[in-house]
Each structure stands twice: as C-alpha cells, then as structure tokens.
Backbone as CSV, one residue per row, in Angstrom:
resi,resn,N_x,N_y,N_z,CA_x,CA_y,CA_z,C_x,C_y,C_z
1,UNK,83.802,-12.698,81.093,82.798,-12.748,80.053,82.739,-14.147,79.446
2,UNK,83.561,-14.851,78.852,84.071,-16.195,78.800,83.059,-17.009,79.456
3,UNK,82.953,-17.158,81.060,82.644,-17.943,81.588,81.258,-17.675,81.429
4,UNK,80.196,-16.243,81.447,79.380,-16.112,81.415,78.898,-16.693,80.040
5,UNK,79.251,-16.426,79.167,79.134,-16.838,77.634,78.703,-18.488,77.742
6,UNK,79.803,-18.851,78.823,79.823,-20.314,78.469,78.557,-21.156,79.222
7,UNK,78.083,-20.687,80.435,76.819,-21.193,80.992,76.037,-20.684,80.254
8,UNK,75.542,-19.501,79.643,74.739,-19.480,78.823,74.763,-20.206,77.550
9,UNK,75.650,-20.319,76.747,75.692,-21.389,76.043,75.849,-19.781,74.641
10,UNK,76.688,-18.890,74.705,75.926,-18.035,73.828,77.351,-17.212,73.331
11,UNK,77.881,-16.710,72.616,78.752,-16.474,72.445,79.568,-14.636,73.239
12,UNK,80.723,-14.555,73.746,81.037,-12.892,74.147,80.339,-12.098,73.473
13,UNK,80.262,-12.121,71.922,79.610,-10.582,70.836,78.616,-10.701,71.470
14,UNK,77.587,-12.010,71.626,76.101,-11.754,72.584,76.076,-11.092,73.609
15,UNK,76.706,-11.146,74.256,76.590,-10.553,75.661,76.628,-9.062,75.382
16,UNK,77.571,-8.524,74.846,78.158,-7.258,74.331,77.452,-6.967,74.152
17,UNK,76.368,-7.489,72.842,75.087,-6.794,72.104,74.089,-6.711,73.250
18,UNK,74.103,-7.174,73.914,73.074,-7.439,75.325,73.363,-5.469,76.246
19,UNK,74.418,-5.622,76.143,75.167,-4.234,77.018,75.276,-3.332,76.039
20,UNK,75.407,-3.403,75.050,75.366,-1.653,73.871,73.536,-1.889,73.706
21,UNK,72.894,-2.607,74.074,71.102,-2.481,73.824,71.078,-2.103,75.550
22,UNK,71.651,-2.050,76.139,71.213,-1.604,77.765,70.497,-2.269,78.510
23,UNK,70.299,-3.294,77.812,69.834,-4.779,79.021,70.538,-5.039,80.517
24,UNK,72.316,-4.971,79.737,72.887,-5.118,81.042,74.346,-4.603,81.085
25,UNK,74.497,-4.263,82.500,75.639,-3.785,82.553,76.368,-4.696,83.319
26,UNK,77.511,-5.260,83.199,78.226,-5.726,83.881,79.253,-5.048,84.911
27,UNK,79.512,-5.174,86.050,80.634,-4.159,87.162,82.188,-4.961,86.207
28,UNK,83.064,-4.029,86.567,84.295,-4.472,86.080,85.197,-4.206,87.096
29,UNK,85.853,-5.846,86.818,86.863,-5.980,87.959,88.142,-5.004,87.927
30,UNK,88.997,-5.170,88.825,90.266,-4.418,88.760,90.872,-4.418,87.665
31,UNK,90.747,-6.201,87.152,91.540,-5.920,85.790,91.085,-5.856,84.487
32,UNK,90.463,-4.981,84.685,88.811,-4.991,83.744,87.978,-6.145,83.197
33,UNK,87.986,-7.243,83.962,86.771,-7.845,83.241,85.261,-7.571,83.418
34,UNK,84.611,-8.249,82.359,83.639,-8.213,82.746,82.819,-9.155,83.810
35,UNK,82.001,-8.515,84.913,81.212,-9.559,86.086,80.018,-9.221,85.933
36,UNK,79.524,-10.265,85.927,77.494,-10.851,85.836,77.150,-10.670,86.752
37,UNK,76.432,-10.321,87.824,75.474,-10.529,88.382,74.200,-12.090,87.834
38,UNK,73.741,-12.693,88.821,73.584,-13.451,88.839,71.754,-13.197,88.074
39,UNK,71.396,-11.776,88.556,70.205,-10.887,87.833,70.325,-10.824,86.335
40,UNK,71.236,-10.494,86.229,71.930,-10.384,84.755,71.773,-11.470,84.509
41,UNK,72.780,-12.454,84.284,72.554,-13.606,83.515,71.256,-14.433,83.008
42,UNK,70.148,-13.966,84.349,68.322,-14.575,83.997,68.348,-13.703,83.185
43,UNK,68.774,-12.290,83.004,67.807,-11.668,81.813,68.893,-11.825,80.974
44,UNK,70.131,-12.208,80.740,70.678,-12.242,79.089,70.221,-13.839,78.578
45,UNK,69.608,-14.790,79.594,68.839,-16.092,79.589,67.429,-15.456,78.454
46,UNK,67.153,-14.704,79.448,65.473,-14.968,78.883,65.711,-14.167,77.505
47,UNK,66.469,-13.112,77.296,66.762,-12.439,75.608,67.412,-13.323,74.928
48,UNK,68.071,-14.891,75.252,68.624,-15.510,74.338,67.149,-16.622,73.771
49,UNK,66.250,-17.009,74.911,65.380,-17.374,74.706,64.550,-16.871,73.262
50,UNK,64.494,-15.529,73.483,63.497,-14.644,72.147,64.383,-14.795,71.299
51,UNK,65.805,-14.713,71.019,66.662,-14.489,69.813,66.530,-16.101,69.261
52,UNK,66.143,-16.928,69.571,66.391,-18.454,69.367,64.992,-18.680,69.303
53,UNK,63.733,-18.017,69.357,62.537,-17.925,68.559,62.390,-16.996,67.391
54,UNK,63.072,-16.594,67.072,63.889,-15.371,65.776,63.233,-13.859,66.458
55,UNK,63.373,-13.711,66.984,62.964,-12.083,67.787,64.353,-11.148,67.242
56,UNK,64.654,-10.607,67.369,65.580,-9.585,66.819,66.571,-8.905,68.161
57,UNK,67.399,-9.119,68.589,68.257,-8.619,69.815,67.694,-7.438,70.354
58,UNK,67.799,-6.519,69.376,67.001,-5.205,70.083,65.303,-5.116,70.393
59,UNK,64.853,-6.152,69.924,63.646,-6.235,70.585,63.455,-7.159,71.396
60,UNK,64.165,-8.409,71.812,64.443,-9.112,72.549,64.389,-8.475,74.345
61,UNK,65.875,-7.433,73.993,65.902,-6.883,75.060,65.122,-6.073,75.400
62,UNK,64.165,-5.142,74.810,63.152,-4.188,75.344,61.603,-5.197,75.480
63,UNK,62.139,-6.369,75.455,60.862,-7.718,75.580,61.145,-7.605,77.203
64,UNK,62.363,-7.959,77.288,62.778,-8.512,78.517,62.968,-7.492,79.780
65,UNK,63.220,-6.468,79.083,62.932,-4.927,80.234,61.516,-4.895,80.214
66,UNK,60.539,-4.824,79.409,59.077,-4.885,79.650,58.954,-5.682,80.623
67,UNK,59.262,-7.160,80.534,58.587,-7.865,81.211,59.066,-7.708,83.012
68,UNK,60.648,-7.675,82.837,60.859,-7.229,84.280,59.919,-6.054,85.136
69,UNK,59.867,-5.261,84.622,59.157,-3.763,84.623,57.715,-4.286,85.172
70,UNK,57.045,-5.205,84.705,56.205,-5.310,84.723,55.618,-6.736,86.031
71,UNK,56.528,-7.818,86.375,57.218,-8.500,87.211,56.991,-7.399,88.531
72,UNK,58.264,-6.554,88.427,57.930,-5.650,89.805,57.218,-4.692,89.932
73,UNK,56.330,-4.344,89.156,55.257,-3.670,89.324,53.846,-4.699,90.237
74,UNK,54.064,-5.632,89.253,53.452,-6.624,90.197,53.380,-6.763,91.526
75,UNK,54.853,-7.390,91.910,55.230,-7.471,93.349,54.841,-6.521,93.875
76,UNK,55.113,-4.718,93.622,54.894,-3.799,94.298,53.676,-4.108,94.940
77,UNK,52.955,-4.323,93.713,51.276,-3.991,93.932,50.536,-5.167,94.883
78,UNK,50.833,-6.459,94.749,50.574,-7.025,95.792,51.239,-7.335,97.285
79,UNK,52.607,-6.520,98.104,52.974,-6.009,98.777,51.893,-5.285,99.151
80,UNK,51.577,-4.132,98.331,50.597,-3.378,99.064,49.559,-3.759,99.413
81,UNK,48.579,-4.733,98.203,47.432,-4.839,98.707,47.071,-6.094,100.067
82,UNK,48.593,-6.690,100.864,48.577,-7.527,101.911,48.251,-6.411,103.201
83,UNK,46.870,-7.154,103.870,47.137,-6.761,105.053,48.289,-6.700,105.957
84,UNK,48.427,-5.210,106.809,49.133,-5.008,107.342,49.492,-6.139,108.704
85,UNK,50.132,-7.046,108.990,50.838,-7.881,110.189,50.120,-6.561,111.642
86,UNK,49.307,-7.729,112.366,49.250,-6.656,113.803,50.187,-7.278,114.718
C-alpha cells in the first residue's frame, strides 16, 4: 500500500477510503498486503484528480465508476457497430 500511496502521491487512509467507497479492491498477498492492479491505480488516479478539484471522496468515486461504466459501454458499442472481417 506504501508504494502505491507513494506513486500516487496520496496518502494509505486515501487508498483505504478508495476501498470502503468500493472503487477498489486490492488482491492480498500471502502476507496480507495490499496489491494494485495497475487498473486500479488509473482509477484511484482519476478520484484523486476530483478530490484535488474539491469533489467529495464518495462522489469522486461514483464519478469515476460512472465514467468507467460508461468508457466500456462505449467500446462495447463500437466493437459491434465494426464490420464483420471476411
């Protein structure tokens, strides 16, 4: 968690608050730490972004699940609308 904290530039309680709001879960190692995914860290990026425009953590993160949500809905949708490869 440490190290993640520290490329983000943001303190452990952040991250935490990031994971009790359900933004993100981290896998835990054998000896229980916490591990980022590299997915994770863009989105505890882009919720530190809103908290540092004064957004509020818990709306930060349901900013940042919207927008993902909405990201691959995207993709879905233009996947589909590509002609099929003959």
């Amino acid at each position: 968690m440490g190290a993640a904290a520290g490329m983000l530039d943001v303190t452990p309680t952040f991250l935490r608050a990031l994971g009790a709001a359900r933004l993100i879960e981290p896998l835990r190692s054998s000896g229980g730490h916490r591990r980022y995914s590299r997915y994770q860290l863009r989105l505890a990026a882009r919720a530190r972004e809103l908290v540092d425009q004064g957004v509020a953590v818990e709306a930060a993160c349901r900013i940042v699940i919207l927008e993902d949500q909405l990201a691959e809905a995207l993709r879905i949708n233009q996947a589909r609308e590509r002609p099929a490869a003959h």
